[in-house]
TILODREN-672214 format. One record per residue: residue in three letters; x, y, z of N, C-alpha, C in turn; residue number from 1. Coordinates in steps of 0.1 Angstrom, whole numbers. Layout:
<nuvexs>
NUVEX   type     n_u     n_v     n_w    ca_u    ca_v    ca_w     c_u     c_v     c_w   seq
NUVEX    ALA       X       Y       Z       X       Y       Z       X       Y       Z   NUM
...
</nuvexs>
This chain:
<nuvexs>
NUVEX   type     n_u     n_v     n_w    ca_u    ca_v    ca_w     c_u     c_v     c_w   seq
NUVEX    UNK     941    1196     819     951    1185     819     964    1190     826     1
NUVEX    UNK     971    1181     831     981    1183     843     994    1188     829     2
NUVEX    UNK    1002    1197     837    1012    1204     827    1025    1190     820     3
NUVEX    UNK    1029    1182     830    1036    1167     827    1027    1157     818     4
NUVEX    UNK    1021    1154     805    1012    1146     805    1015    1131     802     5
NUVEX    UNK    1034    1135     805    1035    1117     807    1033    1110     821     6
NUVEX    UNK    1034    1119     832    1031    1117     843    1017    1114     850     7
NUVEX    UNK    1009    1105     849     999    1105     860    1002    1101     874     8
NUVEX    UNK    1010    1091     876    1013    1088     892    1034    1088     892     9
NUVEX    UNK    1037    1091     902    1050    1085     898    1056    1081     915    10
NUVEX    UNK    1051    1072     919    1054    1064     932    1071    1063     936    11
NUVEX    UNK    1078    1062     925    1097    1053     931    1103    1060     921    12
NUVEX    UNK    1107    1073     926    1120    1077     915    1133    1072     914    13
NUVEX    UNK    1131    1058     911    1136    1050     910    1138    1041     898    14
NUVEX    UNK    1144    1031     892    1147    1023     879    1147    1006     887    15
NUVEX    UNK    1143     995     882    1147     983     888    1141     973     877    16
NUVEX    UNK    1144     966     878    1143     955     865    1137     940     870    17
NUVEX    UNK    1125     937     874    1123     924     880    1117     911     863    18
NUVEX    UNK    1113     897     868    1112     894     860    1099     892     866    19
NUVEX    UNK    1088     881     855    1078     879     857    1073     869     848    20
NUVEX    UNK    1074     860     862    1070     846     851    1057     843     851    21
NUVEX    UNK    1049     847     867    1034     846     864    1030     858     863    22
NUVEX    UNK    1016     863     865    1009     874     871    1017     882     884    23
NUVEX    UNK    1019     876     891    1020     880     905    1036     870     910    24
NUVEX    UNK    1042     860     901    1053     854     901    1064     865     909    25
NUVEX    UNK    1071     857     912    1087     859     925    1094     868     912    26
NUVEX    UNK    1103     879     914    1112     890     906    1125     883     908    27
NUVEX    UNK    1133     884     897    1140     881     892    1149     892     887    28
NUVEX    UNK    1162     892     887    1171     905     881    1170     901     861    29
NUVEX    UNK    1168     910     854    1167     908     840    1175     913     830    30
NUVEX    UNK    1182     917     818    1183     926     812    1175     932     807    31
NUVEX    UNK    1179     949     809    1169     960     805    1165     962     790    32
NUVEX    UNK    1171     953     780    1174     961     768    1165     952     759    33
NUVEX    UNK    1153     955     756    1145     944     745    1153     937     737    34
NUVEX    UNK    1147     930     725    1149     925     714    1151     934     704    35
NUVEX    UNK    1160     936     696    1158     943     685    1154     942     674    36
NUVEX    UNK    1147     930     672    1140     923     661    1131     938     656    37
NUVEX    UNK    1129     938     640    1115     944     636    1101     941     636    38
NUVEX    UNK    1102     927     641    1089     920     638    1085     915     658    39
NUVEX    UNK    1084     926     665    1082     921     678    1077     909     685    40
NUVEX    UNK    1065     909     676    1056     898     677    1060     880     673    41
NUVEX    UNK    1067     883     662    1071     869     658    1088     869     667    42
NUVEX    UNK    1097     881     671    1102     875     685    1099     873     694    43
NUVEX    UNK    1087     876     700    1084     872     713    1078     857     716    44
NUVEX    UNK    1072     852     705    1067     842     704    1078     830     701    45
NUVEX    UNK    1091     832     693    1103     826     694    1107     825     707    46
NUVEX    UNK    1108     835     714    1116     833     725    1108     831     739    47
NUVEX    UNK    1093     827     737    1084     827     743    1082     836     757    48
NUVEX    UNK    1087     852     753    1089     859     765    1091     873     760    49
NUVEX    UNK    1080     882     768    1077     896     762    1084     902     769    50
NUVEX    UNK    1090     916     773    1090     923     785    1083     937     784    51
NUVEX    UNK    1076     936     800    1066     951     799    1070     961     809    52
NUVEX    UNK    1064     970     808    1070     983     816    1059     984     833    53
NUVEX    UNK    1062     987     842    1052     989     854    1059    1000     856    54
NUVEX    UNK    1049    1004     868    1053    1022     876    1050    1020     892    55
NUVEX    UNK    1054    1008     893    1048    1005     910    1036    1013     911    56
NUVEX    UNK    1025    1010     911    1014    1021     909    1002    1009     911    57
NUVEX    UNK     998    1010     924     986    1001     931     978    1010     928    58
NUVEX    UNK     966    1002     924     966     986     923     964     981     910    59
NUVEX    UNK     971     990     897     975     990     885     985     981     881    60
NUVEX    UNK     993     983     887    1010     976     882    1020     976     891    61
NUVEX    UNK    1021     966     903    1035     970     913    1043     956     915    62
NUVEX    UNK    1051     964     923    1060     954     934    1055     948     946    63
NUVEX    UNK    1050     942     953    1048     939     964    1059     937     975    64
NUVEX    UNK    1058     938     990    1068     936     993    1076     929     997    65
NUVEX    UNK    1071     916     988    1080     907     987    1088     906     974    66
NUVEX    UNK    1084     914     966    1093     921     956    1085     909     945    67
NUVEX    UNK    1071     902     946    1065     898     935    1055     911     922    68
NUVEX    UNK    1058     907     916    1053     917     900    1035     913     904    69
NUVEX    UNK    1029     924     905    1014     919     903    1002     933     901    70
NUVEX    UNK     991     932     899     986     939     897     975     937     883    71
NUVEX    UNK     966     948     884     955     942     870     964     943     858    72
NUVEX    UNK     972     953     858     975     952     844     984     939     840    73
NUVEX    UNK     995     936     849    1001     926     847     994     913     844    74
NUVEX    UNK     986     912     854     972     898     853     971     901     840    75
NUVEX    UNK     961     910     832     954     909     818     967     905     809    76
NUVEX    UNK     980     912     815     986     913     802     995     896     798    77
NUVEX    UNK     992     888     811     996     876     811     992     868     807    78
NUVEX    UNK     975     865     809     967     859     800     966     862     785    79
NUVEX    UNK     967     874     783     966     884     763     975     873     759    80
NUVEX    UNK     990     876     768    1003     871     762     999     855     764    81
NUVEX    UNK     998     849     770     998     832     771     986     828     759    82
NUVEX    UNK     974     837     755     969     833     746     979     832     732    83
NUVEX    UNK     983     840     731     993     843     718    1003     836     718    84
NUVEX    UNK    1007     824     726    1019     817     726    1033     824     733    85
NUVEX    UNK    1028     833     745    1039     837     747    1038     835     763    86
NUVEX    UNK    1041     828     768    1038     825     785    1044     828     793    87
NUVEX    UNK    1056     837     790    1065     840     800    1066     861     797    88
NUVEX    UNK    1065     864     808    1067     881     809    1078     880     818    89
NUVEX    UNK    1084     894     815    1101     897     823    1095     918     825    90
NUVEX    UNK    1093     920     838    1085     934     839    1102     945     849    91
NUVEX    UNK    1098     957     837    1108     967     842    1097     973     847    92
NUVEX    UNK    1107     976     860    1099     990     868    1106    1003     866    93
NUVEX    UNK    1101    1011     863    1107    1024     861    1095    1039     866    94
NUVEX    UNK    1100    1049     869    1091    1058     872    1080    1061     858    95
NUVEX    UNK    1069    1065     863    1055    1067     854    1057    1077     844    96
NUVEX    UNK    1067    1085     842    1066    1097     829    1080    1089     823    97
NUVEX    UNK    1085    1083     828    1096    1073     815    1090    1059     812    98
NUVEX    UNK    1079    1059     811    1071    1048     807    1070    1046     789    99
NUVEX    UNK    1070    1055     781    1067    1057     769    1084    1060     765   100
NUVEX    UNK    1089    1068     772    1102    1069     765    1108    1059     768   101
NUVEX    UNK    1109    1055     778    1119    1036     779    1111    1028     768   102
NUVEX    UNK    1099    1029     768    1093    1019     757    1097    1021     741   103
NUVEX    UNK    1099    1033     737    1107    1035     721    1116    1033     726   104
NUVEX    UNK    1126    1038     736    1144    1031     735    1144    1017     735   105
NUVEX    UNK    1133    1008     736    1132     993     732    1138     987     747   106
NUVEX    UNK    1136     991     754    1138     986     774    1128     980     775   107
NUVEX    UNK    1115     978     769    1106     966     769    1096     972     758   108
NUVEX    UNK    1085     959     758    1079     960     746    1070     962     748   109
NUVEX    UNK    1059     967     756    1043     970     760    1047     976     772   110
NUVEX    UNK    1034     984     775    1032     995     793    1025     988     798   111
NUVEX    UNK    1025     978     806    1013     973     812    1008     981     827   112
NUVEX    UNK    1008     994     824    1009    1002     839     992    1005     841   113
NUVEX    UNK     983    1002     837     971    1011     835     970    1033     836   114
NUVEX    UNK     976    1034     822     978    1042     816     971    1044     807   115
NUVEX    UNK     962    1064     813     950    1067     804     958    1072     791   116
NUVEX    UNK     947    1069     784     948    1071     770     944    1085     766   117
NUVEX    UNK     954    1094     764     951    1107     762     957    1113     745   118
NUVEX    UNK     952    1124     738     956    1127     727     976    1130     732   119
NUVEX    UNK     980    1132     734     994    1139     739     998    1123     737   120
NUVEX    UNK     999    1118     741    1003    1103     745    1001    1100     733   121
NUVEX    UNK     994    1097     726     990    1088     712     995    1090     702   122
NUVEX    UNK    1002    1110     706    1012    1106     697    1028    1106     694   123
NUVEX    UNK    1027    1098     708    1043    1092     708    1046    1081     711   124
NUVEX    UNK    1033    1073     708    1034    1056     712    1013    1053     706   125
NUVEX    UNK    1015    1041     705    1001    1030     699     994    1023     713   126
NUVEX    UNK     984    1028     713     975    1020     728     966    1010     721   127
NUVEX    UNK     963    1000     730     956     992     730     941    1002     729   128
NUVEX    UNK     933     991     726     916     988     729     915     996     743   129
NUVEX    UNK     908    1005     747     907    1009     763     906     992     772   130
NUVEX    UNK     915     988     780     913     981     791     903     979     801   131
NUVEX    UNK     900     995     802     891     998     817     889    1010     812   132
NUVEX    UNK     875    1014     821     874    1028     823     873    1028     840   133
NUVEX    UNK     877    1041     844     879    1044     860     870    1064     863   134
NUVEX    UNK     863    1061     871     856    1074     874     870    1081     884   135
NUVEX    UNK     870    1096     887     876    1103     897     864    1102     910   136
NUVEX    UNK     874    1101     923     868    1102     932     875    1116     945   137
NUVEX    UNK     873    1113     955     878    1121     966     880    1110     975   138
NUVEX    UNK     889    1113     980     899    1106     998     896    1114    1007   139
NUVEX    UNK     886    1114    1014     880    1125    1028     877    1117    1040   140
NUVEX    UNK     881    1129    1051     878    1120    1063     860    1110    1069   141
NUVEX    UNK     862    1104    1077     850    1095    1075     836    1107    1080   142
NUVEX    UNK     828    1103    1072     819    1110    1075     814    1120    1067   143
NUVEX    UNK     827    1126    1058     825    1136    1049     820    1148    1054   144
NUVEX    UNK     823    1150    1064     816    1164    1071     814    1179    1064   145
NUVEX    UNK     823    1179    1048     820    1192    1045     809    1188    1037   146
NUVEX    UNK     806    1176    1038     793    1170    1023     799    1173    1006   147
NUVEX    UNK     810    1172    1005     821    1171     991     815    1165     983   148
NUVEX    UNK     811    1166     973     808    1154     960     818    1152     951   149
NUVEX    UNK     824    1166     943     833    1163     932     839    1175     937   150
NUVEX    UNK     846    1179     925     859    1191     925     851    1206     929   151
NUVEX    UNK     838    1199     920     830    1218     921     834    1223     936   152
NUVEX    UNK     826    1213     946     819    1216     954     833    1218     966   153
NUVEX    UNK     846    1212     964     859    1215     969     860    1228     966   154
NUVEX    UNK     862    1234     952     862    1248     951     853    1258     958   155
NUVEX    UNK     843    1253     954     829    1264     960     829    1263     977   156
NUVEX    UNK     834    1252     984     839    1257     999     849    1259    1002   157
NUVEX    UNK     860    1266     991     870    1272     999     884    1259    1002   158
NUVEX    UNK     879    1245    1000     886    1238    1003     901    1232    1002   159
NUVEX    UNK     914    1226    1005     924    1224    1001     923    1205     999   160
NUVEX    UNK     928    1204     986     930    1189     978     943    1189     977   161
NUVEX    UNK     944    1175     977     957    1172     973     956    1162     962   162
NUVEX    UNK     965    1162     953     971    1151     943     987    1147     940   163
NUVEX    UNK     984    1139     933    1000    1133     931    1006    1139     920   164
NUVEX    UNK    1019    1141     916    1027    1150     912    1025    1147     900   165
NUVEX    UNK    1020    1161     892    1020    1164     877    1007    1151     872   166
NUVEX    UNK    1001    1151     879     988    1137     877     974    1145     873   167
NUVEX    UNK     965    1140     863     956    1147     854     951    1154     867   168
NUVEX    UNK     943    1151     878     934    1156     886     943    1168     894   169
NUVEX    UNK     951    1172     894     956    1178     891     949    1195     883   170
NUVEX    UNK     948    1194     869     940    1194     859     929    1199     860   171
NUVEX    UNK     925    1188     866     906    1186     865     902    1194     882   172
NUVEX    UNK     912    1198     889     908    1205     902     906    1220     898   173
NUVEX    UNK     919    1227     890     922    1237     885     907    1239     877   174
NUVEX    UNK     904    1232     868     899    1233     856     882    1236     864   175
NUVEX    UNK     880    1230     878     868    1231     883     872    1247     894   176
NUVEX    UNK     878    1252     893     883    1269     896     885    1264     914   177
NUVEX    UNK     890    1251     915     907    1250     932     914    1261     927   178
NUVEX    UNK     915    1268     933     930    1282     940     940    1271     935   179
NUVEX    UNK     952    1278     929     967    1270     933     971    1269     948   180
NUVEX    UNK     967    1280     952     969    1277     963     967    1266     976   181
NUVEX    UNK     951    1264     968     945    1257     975     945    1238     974   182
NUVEX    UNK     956    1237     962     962    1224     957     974    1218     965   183
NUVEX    UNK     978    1208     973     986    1206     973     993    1197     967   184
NUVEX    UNK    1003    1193     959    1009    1185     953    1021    1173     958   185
NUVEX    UNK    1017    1160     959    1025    1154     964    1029    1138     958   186
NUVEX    UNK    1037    1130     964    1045    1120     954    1043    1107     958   187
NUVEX    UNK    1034    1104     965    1029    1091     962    1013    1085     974   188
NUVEX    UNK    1004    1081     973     997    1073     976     996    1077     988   189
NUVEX    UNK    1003    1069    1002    1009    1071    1010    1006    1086    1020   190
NUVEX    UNK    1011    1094    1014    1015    1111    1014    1002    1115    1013   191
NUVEX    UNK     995    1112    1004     978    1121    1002     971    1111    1012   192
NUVEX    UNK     974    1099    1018     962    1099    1028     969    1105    1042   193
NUVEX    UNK     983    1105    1044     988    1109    1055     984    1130    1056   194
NUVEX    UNK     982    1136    1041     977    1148    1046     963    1148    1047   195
NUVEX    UNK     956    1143    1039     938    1142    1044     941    1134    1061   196
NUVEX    UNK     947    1125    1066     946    1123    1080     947    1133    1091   197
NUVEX    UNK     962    1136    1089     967    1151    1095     958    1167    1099   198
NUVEX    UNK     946    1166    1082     944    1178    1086     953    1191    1073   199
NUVEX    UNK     961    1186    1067     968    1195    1061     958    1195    1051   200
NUVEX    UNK     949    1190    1045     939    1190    1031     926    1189    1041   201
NUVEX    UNK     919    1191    1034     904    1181    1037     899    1168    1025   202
NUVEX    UNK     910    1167    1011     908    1155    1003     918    1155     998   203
NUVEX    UNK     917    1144     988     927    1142     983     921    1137     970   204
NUVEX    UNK     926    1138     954     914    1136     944     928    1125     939   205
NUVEX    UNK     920    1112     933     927    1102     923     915    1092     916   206
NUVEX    UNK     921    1081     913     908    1072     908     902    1069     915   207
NUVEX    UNK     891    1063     915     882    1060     926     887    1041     930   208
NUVEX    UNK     894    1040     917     901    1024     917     909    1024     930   209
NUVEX    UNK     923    1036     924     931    1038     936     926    1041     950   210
NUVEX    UNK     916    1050     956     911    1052     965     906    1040     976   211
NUVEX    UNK     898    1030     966     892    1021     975     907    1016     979   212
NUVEX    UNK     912    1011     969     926    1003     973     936    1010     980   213
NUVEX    UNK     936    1020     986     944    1026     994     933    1029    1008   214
NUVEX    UNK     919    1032    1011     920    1025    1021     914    1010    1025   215
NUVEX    UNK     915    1004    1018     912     988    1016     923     983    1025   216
NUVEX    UNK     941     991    1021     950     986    1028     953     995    1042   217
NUVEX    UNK     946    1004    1045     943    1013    1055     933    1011    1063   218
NUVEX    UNK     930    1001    1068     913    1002    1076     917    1007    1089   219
NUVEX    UNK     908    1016    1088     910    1021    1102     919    1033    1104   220
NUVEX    UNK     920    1041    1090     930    1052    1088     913    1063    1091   221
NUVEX    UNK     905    1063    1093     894    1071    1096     891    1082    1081   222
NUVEX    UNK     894    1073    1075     893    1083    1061     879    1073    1047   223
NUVEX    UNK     873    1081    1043     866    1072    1031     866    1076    1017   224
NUVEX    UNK     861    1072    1011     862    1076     996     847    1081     992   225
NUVEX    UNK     846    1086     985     832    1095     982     830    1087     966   226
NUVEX    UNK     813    1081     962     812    1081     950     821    1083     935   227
NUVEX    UNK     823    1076     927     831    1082     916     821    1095     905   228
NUVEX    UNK     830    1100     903     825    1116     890     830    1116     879   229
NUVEX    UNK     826    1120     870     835    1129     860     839    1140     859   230
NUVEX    UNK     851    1144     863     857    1157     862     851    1163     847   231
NUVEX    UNK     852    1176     847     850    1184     836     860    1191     834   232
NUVEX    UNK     862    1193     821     875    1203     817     869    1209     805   233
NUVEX    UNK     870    1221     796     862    1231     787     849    1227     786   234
NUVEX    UNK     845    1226     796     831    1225     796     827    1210     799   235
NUVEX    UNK     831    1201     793     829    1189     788     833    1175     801   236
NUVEX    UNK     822    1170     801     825    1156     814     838    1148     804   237
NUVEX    UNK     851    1143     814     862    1138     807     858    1125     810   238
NUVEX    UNK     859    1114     797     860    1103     800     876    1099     801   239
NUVEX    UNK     877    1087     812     892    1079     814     890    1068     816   240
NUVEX    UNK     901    1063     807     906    1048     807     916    1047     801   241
NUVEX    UNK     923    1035     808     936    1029     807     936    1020     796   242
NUVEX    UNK     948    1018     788     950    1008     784     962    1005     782   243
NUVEX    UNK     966     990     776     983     990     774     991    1000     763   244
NUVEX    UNK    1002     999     757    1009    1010     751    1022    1002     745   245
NUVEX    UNK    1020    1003     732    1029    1001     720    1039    1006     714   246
NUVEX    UNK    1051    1005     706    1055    1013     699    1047    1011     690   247
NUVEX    UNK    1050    1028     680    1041    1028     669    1044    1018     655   248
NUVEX    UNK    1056    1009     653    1055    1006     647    1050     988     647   249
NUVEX    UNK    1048     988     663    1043     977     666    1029     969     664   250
NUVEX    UNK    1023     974     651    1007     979     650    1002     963     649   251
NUVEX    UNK    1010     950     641    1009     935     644    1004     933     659   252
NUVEX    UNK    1016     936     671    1016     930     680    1002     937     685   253
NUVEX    UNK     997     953     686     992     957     691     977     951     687   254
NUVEX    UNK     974     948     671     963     943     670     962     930     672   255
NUVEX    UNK     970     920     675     970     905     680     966     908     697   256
NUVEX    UNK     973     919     703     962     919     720     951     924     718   257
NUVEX    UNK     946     935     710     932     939     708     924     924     709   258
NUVEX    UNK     930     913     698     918     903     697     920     897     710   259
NUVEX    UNK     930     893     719     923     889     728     917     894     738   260
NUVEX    UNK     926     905     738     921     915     755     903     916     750   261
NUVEX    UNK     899     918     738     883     920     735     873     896     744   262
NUVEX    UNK     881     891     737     880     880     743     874     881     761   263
NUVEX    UNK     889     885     765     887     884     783     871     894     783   264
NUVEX    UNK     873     904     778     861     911     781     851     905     781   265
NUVEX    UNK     850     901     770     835     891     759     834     879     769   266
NUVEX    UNK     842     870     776     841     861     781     837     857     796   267
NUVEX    UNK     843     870     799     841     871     818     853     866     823   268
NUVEX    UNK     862     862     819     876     861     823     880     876     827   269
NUVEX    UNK     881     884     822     884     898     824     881     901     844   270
NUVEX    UNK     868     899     840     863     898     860     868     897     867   271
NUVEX    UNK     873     881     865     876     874     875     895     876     873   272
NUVEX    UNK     898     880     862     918     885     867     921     899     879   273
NUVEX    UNK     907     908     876     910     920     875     900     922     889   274
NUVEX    UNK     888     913     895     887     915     909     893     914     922   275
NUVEX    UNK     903     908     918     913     908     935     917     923     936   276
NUVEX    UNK     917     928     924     927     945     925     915     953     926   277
NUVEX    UNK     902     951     930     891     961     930     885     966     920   278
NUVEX    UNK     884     959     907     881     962     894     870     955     894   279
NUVEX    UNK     857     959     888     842     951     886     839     954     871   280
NUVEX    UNK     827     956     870     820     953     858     816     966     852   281
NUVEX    UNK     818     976     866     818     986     861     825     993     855   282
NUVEX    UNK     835     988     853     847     992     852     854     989     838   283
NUVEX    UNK     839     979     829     849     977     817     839     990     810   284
NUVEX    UNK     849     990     798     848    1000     790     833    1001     785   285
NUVEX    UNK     829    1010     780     817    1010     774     815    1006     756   286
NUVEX    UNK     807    1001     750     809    1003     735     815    1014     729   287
NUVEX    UNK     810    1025     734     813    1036     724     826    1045     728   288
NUVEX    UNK     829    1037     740     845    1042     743     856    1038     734   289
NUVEX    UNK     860    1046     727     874    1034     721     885    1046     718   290
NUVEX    UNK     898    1037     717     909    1044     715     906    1056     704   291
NUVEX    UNK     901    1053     695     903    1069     685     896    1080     691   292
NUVEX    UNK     887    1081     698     878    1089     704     886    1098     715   293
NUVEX    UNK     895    1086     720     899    1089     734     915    1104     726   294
NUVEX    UNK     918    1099     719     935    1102     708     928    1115     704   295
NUVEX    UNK     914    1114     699     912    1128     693     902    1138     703   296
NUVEX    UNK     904    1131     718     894    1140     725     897    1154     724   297
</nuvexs>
């Protein structure tokens, strides 16, 4: 596990406050400071308007550059919320390791960043039902000429990876015996295909979500993405998935999105919010995946 474990991605060290009236709706300037109600759930539904946290983090949770709020998490968390009588979201962007801490200072009320659920995490904040599960993949040039599969096989030729700063894979490179040396570490999306292009790495390791979607918006950057894996860490294949994130004493609100986010799943709605961002069917969680499992891995 990466040494920051509130950090998996952190794209804009940066703070900005947009609103969000649809999924993917025009941004708006907002105030940063929730409701201070105790009863979250029966304010939000008063005031028919939640606010949630993003990490600019494609194709999870971002800004676009027309400065519209969109992304899977946003999508699920719009429908959850319009089921429950609440139709209007207002989304802070702030960097990825202040995602949990702005969420207890009450700067909004849910993470809709797609953010794994890890024991360290769970216990300084309440996650949802897993959302998704997402395999690790590699960002290598086309053709794969070293024949790469997962982290082993990076380590066992000697090879140099890159990841994003303080981000699990990270972790799971070391943990598969990558040299430090042989790691590069860098800060956004962007950066890891420009050094697998360059020549400075031969990969780059992240979701295999992120990967298609980075070069989905790259065609023609001469780079591909290799099958998804399970990294291993003490022996053990890691399972990951994302889900939203609560304060802990928000266990009402938290269990009112369980029942529907289980809904979108059960229904096939889930599919169809979460395919424009490269999300399939593979990608929903399994039965036997669930938050407690994930809190006491």
């Amino acid at each position: 596990m990466a040494g920051n474990e509130w950090t998996r991605r952190d794209f804009f060290r940066r703070s900005a406050v947009v609103g969000l009236a649809a999924a993917a709706g025009p941004a708006v300037l907002t105030a940063c400071q929730s409701t201070n109600s105790g009863d979250t759930l029966s304010a939000a539904k008063n005031a028919k308007t939640i606010k949630i946290g993003i990490a600019n983090e494609a194709p999870y949770g971002f800004t676009d550059s027309s400065g519209n709020t969109t992304g899977e998490a946003p999508a699920v968390a719009k429908a959850v919320f319009a089921a429950l009588g609440i139709p209007s979201l207002q989304a802070s962007v702030v960097p990825f390791d202040q995602l949990i801490p702005a969420l207890n200072a009450k700067q909004f009320d849910v993470v809709a960043a797609g953010m794994n659920i890890t024991p360290v995490r769970c216990k300084a904040a309440l996650f949802s039902d897993p959302d998704y599960s997402a395999l690790t993949a590699l960002l290598v040039p086309s053709g794969n000429p070293q024949g790469v599969r997962n982290l082993n096989d990076v380590a066992s030729k000697n090879l140099k990876v890159a990841v994003l700063s303080a981000a699990v894979e990270k972790g799971y490179a070391t943990a598969a015996g990558v040299p430090e040396g042989n790691i590069e570490t860098l800060d956004t999306q962007d950066n890891l295909l420009r050094a697998v292009t360059a020549g400075r790495v031969y990969c780059a390791a992240l979701t295999d979500i992120s990967l298609k979607w980075l070069v989905k918006q790259n065609s023609g950057a001469g780079v591909e993405v290799t099958p998804g894996f399970q990294p291993v860490q003490n022996g053990q294949p890691v399972a990951s998935a994302g889900g939203f994130v609560f304060r802990q004493a928000d266990t009402p609100l938290r269990d009112a999105f369980n029942q529907q986010l289980q809904v979108l799943h059960s229904n096939g709605e889930w599919l169809r919010l979460v395919s424009p961002f490269g999300f399939g069917e593979a990608n929903l969680p399994p039965a036997g995946l669930t938050t407690a499992k994930l809190c006491a891995a």
